[in-house]
N, C-alpha and C positions, 0 to 999 in steps of 0.2 A: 272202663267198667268190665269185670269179667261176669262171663257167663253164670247163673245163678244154675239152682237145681228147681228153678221151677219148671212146669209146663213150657214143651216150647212146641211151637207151631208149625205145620211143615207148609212147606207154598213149593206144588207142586208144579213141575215145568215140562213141556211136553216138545220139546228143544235142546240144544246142547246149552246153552245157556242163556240166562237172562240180566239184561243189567242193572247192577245197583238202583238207578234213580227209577229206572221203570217197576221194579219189584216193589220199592215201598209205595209207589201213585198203585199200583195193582190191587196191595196187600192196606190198602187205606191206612198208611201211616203217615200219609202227604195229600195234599185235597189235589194236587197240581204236579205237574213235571217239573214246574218251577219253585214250588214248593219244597220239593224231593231235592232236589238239585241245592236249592239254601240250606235242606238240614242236614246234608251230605259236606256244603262248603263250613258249616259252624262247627263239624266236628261231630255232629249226632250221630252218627251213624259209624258201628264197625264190623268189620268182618273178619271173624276164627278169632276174634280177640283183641285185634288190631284196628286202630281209629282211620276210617278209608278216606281219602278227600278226593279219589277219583270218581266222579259222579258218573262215568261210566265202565265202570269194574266189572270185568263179566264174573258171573257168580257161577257157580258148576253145582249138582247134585255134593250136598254133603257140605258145601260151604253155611255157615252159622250167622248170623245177622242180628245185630241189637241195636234197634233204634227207637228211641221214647221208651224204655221200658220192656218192649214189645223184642220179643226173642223169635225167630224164624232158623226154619232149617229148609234149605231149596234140598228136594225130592222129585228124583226124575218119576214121573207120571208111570201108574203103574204097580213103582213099589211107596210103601210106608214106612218109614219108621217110629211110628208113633207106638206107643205101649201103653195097657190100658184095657177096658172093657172096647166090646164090637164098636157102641155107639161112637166111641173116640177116631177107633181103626177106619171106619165107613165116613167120618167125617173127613177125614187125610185123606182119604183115594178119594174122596170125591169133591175135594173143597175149591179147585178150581179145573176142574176138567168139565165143558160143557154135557150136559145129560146129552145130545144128542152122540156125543164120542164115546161115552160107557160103554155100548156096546161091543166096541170096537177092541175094548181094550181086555174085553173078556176072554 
């Protein structure tokens, strides 16, 4: 399935990168690691386009994610690329950064 023009979601990462199966258990596209890990083996799951079966694929800032429907863009912490009124912008910088790091990143 390629990428739509819909809304897509950034899951920000505060790391050089993160892996496939733990991104979607993070990003609740999978209840479980082992969950994650089954929808990555059936094929659910791709990246930049391409259907991944490596359940631990590191993902980089800018790599693209489609799995159940659900579109993700991994965003090194920090910056957004979301587009959009504030409330969308404020939602990306802060959608997985702990409030107690905010400041930090100011």
């Amino acid at each position: 399935m390629l990428f739509s023009d819909n809304a897509m979601q950034s899951s920000v990462i505060d790391t050089d990168y993160i892996e496939l199966d733990k991104l979607l258990k993070r990003e609740n596209l999978a209840a479980s690691g082992g969950e994650a890990r089954f929808l990555i083996s059936q094929g659910l799951a791709s990246v930049n386009g391409m259907v991944e079966s490596r359940k631990r694929r590191k993902l980089y800032p800018g790599d693209r994610i489609l799995c159940l429907g659900v579109e993700l863009q991994v965003t090194a912490a920090g910056f957004c690329s979301a587009q959009g009124d504030e409330s969308t912008q404020a939602k990306c910088a802060h959608s997985s950064i702990p409030s107690a790091d905010l400041g930090r990143l100011a």
